[in-house]
C-alpha positions in Angstrom: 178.8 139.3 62.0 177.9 135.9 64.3 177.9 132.3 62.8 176.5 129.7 64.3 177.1 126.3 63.1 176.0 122.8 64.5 175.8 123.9 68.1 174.9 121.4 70.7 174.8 122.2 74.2 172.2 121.4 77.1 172.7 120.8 81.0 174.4 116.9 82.3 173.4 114.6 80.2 170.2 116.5 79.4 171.0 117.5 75.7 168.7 121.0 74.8 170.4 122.5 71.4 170.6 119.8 69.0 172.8 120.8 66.3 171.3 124.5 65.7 172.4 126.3 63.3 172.1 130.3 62.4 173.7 133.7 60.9 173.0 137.2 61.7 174.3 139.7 59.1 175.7 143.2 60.1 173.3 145.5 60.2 170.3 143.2 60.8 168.1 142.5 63.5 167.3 138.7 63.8 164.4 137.7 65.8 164.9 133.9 67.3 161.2 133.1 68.6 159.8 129.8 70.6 158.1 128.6 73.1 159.4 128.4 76.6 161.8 125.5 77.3 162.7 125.4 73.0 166.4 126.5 73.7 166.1 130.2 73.3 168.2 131.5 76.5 170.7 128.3 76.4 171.3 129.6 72.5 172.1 132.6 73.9 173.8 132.0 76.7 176.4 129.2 74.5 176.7 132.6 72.3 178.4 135.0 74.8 180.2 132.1 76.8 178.4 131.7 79.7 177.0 128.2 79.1 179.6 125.4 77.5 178.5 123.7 74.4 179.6 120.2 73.9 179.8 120.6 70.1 179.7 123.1 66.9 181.4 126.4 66.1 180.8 129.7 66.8 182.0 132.7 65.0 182.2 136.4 65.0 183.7 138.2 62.2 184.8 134.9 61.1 186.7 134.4 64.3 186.3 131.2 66.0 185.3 132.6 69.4 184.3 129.2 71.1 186.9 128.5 73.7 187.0 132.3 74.5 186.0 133.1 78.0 182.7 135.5 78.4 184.6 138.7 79.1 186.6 137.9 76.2 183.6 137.6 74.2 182.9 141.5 75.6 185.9 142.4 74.4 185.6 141.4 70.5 181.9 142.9 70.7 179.6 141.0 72.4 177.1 141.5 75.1 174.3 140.1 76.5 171.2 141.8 78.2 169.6 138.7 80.5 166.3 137.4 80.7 164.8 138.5 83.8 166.7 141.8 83.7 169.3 141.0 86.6 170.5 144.6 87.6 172.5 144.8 90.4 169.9 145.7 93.0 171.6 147.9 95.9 173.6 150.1 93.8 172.9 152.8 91.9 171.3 153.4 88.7 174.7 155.1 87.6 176.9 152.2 89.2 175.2 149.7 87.1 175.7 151.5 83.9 179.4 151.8 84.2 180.1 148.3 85.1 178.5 147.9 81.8 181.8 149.5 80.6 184.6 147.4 83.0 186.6 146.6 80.2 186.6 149.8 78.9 189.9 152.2 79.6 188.7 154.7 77.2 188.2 158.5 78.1 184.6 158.2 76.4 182.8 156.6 78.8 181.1 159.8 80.3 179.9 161.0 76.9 178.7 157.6 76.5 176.5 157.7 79.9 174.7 161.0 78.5 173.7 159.1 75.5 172.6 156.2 77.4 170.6 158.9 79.5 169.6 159.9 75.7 168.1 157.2 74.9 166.3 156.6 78.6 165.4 159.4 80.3 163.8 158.2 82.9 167.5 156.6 84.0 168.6 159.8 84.0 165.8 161.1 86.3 167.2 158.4 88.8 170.7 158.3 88.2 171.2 158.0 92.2 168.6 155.7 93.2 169.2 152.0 93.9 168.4 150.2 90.5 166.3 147.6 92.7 163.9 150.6 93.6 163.0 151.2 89.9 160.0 149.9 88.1 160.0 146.7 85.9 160.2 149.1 83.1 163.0 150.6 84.1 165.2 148.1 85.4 164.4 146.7 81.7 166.2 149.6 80.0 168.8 149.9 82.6 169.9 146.4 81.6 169.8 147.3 78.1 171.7 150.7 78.6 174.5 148.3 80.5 175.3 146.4 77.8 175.3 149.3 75.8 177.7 150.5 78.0 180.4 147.8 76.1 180.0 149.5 73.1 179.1 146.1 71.6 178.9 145.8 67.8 176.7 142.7 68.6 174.0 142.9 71.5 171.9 139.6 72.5 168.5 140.3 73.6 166.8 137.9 75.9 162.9 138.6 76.7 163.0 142.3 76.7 159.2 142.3 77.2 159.4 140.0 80.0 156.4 140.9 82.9 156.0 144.1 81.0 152.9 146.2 80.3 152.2 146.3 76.8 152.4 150.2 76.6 156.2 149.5 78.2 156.7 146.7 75.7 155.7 149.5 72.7 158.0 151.1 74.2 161.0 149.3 74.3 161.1 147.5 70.9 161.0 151.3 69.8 163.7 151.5 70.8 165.4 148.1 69.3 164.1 149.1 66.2 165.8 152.2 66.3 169.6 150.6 67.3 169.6 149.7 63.7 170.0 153.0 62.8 172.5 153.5 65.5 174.7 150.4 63.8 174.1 147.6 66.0 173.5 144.6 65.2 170.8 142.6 67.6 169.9 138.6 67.9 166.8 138.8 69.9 165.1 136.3 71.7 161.4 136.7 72.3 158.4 135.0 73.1 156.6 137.5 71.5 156.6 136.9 68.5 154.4 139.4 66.8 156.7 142.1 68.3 159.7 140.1 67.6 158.8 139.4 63.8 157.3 143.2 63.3 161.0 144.7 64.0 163.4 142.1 62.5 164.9 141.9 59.3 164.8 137.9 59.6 163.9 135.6 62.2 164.3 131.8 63.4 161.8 129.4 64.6 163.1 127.3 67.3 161.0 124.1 68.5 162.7 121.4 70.8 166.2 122.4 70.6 166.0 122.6 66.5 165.6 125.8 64.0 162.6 124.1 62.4 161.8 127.5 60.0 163.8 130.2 59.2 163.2 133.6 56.9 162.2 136.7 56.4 160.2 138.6 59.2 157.3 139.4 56.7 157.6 136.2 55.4 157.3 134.6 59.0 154.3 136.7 59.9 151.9 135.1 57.2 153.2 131.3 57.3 149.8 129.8 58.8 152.1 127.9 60.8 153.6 130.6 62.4 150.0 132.2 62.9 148.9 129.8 64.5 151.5 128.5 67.3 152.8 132.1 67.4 151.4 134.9 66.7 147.3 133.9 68.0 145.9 133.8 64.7 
């Protein structure tokens, strides 16, 4: 599904992805876990076009999608759920969901909302309040159920658990876990690793712009390495 080969990106002259490389197979959920500042959101953001890379390919489907603008990136699959959430904060809950879908000329799109309500229903409880009045929690999964919205075969996690309470964080990789059986596929960024690693099929360590480790989830969980700068152990 996505390819990433020798990327190199960063910000001026300051260079933060040195040559980082990665795959995430149909199907699979890959976990990318770090430290803050190792290059987790600038990977992500190089991914869906919203931050140049000097260097390195990108591909999805094996197509080169690297000089591709971001909402052409929507358009052959992928979407991105920010870190930090990033709802549009005066409109409504409703509003925010369907400009998840502003590519989208299909007559599915209202089917698609109930699902969306589905999957959240506390969304649906506040379909017509401002999406900056809802809870952390909830502006979390509105931001998921936007990108959603795209119908993406690819979605791009960053920090889903971001300033959440851990019964909300339970909550919400629930429901990751469960958008494999939906046929998504999912690169997620987290700096929680133990939640990260416990849902993925694979995962990637990042340190300092670099993919230093790379394997299975189970694998990752019980490399003393990992234990220890990751997971607390």
């Amino acid at each position: 599904m996505l390819a990433v080969d020798d990327l190199v990106s960063g910000y001026g002259r300051i260079e933060v992805l040195h040559g980082v490389s990665l795959e995430v197979a149909a199907g699979e959920i890959v976990a990318l876990v770090g430290s803050n500042g190792a290059g987790k959101t600038t990977l992500l953001r190089a991914i869906s076009g919203v931050h140049p890379v000097t260097s390195g390919t990108i591909r999805l489907g094996g197509e080169a999608i690297g000089r591709l603008a971001a909402h052409q990136r929507v358009a052959r699959g992928i979407a991105q759920v920010p870190e930090g959430r990033q709802v549009f904060a005066p409109l409504s809950v409703e509003d925010n969901l369907r400009l998840g879908a502003f590519r989208r000329r299909d007559a599915g799109i209202a089917t698609d909302l109930d699902t969306i309500y589905g999957i959240f229903p506390a969304l649906a409880e506040k379909r017509h309040a401002a999406a900056g009045a809802l809870s952390g929690g909830q502006q979390q999964m509105l931001a998921i159920g936007r990108a959603l919205m795209a119908k993406p075969s690819l979605l791009l996690l960053d920090e889903p658990s971001m300033g959440l309470a851990p019964l909300l964080v339970e909550q919400i990789f629930a429901i990751i876990a469960d958008f494999k059986r939906r046929g998504l596929t999912v690169l997620l960024v987290e700096q929680n690793a133990h939640a990260a690693l416990a849902i993925a099929d694979r995962g990637y360590v990042i340190e300092s712009g670099r993919i230093t480790m790379t394997g299975r989830s189970a694998t990752l969980r019980e490399d003393e390495r990992v234990r220890a700068a990751y997971l607390g152990l």
